[in-house]
Structure formats: C-alpha cells, structure tokens
C-alpha positions as CSV (number, residue, x, y, z in Angstrom):
1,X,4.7,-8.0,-7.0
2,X,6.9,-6.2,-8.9
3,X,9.7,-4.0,-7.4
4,X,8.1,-0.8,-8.3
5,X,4.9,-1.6,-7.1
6,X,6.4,-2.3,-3.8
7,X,8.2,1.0,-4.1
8,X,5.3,2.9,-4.9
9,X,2.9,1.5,-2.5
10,X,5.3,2.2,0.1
11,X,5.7,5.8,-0.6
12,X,2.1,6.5,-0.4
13,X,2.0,5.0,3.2
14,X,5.4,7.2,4.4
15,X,3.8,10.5,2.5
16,X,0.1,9.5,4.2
17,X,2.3,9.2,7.7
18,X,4.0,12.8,6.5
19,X,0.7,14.4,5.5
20,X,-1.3,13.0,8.9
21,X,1.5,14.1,10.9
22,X,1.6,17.3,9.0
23,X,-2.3,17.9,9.8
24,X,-1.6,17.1,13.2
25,X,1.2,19.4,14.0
26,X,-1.2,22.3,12.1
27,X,-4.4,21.5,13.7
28,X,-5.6,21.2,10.0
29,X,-8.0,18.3,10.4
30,X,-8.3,17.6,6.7
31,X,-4.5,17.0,6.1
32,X,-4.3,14.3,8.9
33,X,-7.5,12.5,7.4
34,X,-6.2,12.9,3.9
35,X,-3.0,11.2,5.3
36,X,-5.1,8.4,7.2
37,X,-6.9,7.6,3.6
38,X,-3.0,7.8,1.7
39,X,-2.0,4.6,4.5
40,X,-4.9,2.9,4.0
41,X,-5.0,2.9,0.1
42,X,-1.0,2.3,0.3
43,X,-1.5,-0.8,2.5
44,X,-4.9,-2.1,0.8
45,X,-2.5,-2.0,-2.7
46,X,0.2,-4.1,-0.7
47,X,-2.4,-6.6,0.5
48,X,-3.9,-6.7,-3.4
49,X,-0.2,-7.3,-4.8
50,X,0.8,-10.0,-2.5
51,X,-2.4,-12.0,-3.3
52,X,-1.2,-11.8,-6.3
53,X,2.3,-13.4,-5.9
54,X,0.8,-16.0,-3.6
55,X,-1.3,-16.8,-6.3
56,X,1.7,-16.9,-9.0
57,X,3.9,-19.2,-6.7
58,X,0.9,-21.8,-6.1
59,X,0.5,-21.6,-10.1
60,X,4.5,-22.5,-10.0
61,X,4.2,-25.0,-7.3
62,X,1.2,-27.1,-8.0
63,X,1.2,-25.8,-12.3
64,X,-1.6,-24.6,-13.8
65,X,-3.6,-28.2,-13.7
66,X,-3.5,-28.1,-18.2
C-alpha cells in the first residue's frame, strides 16, 4: 500500500468521525449516517490495500512460481 493511499484512507475515516460527530451534536440524522458510511468506506479501502501488500510480500517470499 502506498503511502498516500494510507494517507487518504485515513482521512476519510477522521472526516467520517468529524461528520458523525457533527450530525450528532446537530441532531441532523443524515450527517451522522453520512459520516458512519465515510468510516466504513475508509476502513473497507484499508482492508482492500493491505490484501494487497500481503499478497506482494508472499509474491517476494515464495517468487512468483515462473
């Protein structure tokens, strides 16, 4: 996982904490959820990207089996 993907993914789960706790303080219902979907989407990326690397260091570990 690159750097910046790390970086990005975790900014859209601290803004998706902001925005639910945002809705929350407001009583606007739609914010909070739209915050709880922003942590979700954030943390299903981080789960996606270090698959990824796992992947890449078996590839390194075991080679490509060519």
């Amino acid at each position: 996982m690159s750097f910046l993907d790390k970086l990005k993914n975790k900014t859209q789960k601290a803004m998706g904490q902001g925005k639910e706790e945002a809705g929350r303080q407001t009583g606007d219902r739609s914010m909070e959820a739209e915050g709880r979907r922003d942590q979700a989407a954030g943390g299903t990326k981080q789960v996606g990207e270090k698959a990824k690397d796992a992947a890449q260091e078996a590839r390194r570990t075991f080679g490509t089996g060519s």
